[in-house]
C-alpha positions as CSV (number, residue, x, y, z in Angstrom):
1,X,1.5,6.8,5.5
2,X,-0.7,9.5,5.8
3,X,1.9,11.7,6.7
4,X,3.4,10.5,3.8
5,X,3.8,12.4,0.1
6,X,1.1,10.9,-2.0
7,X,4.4,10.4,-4.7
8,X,6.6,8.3,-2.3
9,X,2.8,6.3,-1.4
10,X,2.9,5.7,-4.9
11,X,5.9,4.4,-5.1
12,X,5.4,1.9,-2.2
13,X,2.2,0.5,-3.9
14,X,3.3,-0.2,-7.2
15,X,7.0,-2.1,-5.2
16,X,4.4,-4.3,-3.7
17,X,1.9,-4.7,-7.4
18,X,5.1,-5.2,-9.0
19,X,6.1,-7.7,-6.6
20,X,2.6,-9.6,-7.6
21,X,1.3,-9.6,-4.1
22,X,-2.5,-9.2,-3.7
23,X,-4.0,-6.5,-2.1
24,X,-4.4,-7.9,1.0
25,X,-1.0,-9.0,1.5
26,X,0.2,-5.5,0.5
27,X,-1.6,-3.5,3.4
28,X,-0.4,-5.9,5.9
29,X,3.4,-5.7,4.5
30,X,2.6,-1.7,4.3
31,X,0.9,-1.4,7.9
32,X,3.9,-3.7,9.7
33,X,6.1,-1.6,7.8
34,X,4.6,2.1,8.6
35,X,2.3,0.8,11.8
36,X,-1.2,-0.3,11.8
37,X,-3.8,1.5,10.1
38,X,-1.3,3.5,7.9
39,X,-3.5,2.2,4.8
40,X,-6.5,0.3,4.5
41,X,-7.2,-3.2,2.6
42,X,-9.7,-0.1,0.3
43,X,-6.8,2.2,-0.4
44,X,-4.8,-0.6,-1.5
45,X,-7.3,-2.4,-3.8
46,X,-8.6,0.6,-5.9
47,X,-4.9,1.8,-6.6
48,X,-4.4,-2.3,-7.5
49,X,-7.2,-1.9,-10.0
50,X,-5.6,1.3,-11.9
């Protein structure tokens, strides 16, 4: 994801808070989706929090 635009990153993050997965869940949909270690469980919570 890295690679990325921070807007389209955005965008996948909130698809997966609005689909009311945890934060856990969403790095592993987001990393099988984009390949391992394209975000981290840390990325994922913080923007989960905003």
């Amino acid at each position: 994801l890295f690679d990325m635009e921070s807007k389209e990153m955005r965008i996948i993050f909130l698809y997966e808070y609005k689909l009311d997965h945890s934060a856990a869940e969403a790095t592993r949909n987001i990393n099988t989706a984009f390949g391992e270690g394209s975000v981290s469980d840390r990325i994922i919570r913080r923007w989960f929090e905003k």
